[in-house]
C-alpha positions in Angstrom: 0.0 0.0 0.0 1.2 3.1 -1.1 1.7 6.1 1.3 -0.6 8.2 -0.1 -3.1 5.4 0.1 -2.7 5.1 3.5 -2.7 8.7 4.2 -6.6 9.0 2.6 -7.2 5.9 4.7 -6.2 7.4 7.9 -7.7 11.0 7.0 -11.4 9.5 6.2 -10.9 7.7 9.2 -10.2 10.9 11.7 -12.6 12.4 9.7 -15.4 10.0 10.1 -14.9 9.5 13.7 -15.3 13.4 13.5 -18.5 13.4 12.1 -19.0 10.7 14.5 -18.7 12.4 17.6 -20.4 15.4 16.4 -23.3 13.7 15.5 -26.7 14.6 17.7 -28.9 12.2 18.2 -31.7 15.0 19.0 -29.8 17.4 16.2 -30.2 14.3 14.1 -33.1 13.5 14.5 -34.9 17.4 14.0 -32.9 17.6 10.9 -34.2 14.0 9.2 -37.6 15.2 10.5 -37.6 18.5 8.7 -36.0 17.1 5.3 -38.8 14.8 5.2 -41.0 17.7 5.8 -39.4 19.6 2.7 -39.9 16.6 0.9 -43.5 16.7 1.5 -43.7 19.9 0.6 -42.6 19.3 -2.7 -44.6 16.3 -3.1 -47.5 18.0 -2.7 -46.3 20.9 -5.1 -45.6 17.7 -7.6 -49.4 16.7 -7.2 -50.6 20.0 -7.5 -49.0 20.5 -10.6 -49.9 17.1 -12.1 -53.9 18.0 -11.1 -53.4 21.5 -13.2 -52.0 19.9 -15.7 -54.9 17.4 -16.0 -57.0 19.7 -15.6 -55.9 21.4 -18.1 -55.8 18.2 -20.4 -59.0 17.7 -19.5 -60.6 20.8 -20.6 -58.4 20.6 -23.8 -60.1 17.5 -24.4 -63.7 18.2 -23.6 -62.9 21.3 -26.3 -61.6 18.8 -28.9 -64.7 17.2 -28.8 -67.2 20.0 -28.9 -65.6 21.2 -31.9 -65.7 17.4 -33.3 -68.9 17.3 -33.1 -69.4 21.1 -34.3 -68.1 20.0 -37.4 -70.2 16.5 -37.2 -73.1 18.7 -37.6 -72.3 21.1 -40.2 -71.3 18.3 -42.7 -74.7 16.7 -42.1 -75.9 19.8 -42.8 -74.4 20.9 -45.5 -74.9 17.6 -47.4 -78.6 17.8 -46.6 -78.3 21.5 -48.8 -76.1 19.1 -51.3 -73.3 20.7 -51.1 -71.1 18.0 -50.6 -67.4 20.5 -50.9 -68.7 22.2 -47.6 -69.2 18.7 -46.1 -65.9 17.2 -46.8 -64.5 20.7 -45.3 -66.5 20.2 -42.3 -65.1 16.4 -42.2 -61.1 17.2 -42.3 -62.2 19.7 -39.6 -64.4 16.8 -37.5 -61.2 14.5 -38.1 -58.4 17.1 -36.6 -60.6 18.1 -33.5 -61.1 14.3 -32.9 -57.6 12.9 -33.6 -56.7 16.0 -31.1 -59.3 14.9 -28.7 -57.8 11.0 -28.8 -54.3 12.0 -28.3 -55.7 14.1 -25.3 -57.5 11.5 -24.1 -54.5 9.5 -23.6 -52.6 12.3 -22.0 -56.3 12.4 -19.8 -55.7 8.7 -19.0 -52.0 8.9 -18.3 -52.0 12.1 -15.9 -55.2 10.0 -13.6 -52.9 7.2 -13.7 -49.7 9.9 -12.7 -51.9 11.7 -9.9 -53.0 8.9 -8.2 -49.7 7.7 -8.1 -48.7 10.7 -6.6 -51.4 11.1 -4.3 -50.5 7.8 -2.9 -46.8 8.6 -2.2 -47.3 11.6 -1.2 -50.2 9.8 1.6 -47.7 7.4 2.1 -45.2 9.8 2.7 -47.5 12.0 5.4 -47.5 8.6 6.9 -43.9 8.0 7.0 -43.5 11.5 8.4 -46.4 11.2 11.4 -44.3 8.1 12.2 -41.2 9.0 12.1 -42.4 12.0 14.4 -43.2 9.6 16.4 -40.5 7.9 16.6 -38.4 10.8 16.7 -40.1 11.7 19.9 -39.5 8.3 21.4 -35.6 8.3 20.3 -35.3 12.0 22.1 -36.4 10.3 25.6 -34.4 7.2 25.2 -31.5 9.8 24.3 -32.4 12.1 26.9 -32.3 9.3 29.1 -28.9 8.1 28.4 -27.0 11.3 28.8 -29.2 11.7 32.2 -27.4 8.0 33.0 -24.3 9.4 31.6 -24.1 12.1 33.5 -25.2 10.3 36.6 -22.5 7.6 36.5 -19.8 10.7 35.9 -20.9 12.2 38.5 -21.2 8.8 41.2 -17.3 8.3 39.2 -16.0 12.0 40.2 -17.1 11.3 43.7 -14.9 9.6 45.7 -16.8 7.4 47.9 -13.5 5.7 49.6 -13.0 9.5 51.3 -16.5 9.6 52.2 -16.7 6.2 53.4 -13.7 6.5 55.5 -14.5 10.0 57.2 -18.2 8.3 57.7 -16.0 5.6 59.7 -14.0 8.3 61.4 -17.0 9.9 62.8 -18.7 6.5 63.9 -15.7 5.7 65.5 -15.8 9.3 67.3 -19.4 8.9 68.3 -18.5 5.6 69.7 -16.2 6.9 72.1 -18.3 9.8 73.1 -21.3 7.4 74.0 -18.2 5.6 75.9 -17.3 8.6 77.7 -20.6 9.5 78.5 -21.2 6.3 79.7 -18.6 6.2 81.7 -19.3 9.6 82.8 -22.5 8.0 84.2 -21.3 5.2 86.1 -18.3 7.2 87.8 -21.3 9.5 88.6 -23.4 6.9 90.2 -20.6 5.5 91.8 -19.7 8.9 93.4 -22.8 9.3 94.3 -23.3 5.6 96.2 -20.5 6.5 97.5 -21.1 9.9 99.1 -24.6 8.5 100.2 -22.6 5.4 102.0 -20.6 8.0 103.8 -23.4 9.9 105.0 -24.9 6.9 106.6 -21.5 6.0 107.8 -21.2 9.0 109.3 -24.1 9.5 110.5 -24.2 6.2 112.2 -21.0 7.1 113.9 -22.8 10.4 114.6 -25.5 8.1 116.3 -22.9 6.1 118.1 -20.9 8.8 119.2 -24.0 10.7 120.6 -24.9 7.4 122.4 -21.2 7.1 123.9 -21.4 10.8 125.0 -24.7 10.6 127.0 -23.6 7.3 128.2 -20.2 9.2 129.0 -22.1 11.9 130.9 -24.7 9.6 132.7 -21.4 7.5 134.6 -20.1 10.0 136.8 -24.0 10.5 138.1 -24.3 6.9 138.6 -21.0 6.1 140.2 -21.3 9.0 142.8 -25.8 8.3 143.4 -24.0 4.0 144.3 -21.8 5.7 146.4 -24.0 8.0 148.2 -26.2 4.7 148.7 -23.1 2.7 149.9 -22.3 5.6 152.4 -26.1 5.6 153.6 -26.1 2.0 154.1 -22.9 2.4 156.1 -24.5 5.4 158.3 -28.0 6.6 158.6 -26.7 10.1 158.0 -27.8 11.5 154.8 -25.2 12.7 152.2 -26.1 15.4 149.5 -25.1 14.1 145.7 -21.9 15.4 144.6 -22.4 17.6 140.7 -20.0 16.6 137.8 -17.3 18.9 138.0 -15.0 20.0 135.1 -12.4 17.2 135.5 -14.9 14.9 134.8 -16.3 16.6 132.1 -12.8 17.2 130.7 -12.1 13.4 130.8 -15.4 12.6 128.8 -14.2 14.9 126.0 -10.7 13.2 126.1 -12.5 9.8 125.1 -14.6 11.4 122.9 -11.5 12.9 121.0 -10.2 9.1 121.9 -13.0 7.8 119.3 -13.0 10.0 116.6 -9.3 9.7 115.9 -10.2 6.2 116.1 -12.5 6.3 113.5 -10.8 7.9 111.1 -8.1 5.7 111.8 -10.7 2.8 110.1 
C-alpha cells in the first residue's frame, strides 16, 4: 500500500470518527424530520401541478370534442343542402378536433394514472413522516435518558466514595467513644454518688454512736457517785447530798470522745 493510500485511509478515518462524535442524536433527529417535511412539501407541489396539468388536459379535451362534433353537424348539414365540398371541409375539420381529442384523451388517462400515483406517495409519505415523528419523539427520551445516565455515572465516578466512606467511619468511631465517655461519665457519677450516700450513713451512724457514747459518758459520773452515796447511807443513817460533775470529769469525757473519733478515722 502506497503512502498516499494510507494517508486518505487514515484522513477518512479521523474524519469520520469526527463526524461521528459530532453527531446529535436529538440534532439528528430534528434535521431528518424537517428534510422529510421539505420533501412533502414538494410532493404535494408535484401533485398540485400534475392535477393543473390534468386539468388542463381535460378541458383541452372536452374542447376537442365540442368542436368534433361542431363539425359533425355542419357536414350533415351541409350535405342535406347538397353541397357535398362544404361537407368534406367540415369532415377534415371533424377528423383534426377528434384525432386531437384521442391523443388528449390518452394524455387524460395517463395524468389520472400519474396523480393517483402521486397522491398515494405523497399519503404514504405523510404517513412515513407522522411516524417518524413519532418515533423521533421516542428516540429524544431514550436519548435524553442516556445522557441523564451518563451524566449520573460521571458524576457517582467523580465522587470519591472511599473518602467519604472513611471520614463516615472516622466519625462512627468518634461517636462511639463519646457514648463511651458519656457512659462512663454516668457510672463514675453513680458510683460517686453511692459513695457519698454510703458515707453519710457511715457518718451518721457514727454520729448516732458517738452521741450514744457521749450521753452514756455523761450519765457515769452520776451513777457512780448516786452508788456511792447509797453505799455511804447503808454504812451510816446520816444522809449525804449528791456530789455535781465537776469540770475534771467533764474534761475526761471529751478526752474519750476525741479518743474515738481519731479512732474512726483511723478505720
Amino acid at each position: 500500500m502506497g503512502f498516499l493510500d494510507r494517508l486518505g485511509r487514515v484522513v477518512k478515518a479521523n474524519l469520520n470518527d469526527m463526524v461521528s462524535k459530532a453527531e446529535d442524536p436529538e440534532k439528528i433527529l430534528e434535521q431528518a424530520v424537517a428534510d422529510m417535511g421539505e420533501s412533502l412539501i414538494q410532493l404535494r407541489q408535484s401533485v398540485a401541478r400534475a392535477i393543473a396539468a390534468q386539468k388542463k388536459t381535460e378541458q383541452q379535451l372536452i374542447k376537442n370534442q365540442t368542436e368534433a362534433t361542431t363539425w359533425q353537424k355542419k357536414a350533415e348539414l351541409a350535405i342535406n343542402n347538397g353541397r357535398e365540398d362544404l361537407a368534406r371541409e367540415a369532415l377534415v375539420r371533424k377528423k383534426s378536433f377528434a384525432d386531437t381529442a384521442a391523443v388528449l384523451q390518452q394524455q387524460v388517462t395517463q395524468q389520472n394514472a400519474q396523480v393517483k400515483t402521486l397522491k398515494e406517495n405523497l399519503l404514504a409519505l405523510e404517513s412515513k413522516i407522522q411516524e417518524a415523528k413519532t418515533k423521533k419523539d421516542m428516540l429524544k427520551a431514550r436519548a435524553n435518558a442516556a445522557k441523564a445516565n451518563v451524566q449520573l455515572q460521571s458524576t457517582m465516578n467523580n465522587i470519591d466514595t472511599s473518602s467519604a466512606m472513611s471520614a463516615f467511619e472516622r466519625m462512627e468511631d468518634k461517636i462511639m467513644e463519646l457514648e463511651a465517655q458519656s457512659e462512663a461519665t454516668n457510672v463514675i457519677g453513680s458510683s460517686s454518688l453511692n459513695q457519698e450516700f454510703a458515707q453519710l450513713e457511715a457518718a451518721s451512724s457514727i454520729d448516732d454512736e458517738l452521741a450514744m457514747l457521749k450521753a452514756a459518758s455523761q450519765q457515769t459520773p452520776a451513777l457512780e457517785a448516786a452508788k456511792m452515796v447509797e453505799e455511804m447511807e447503808e454504812v451510816s443513817d446520816t444522809p449525804v447530798e449528791t456530789p455535781e460533775p465537776t469540770e475534771a470529769d467533764f474534761a475526761a469525757v471529751d478526752a474519750e470522745l476525741e479518743a474515738l473519733r481519731t479512732q474512726m478515722k483511723n478505720l
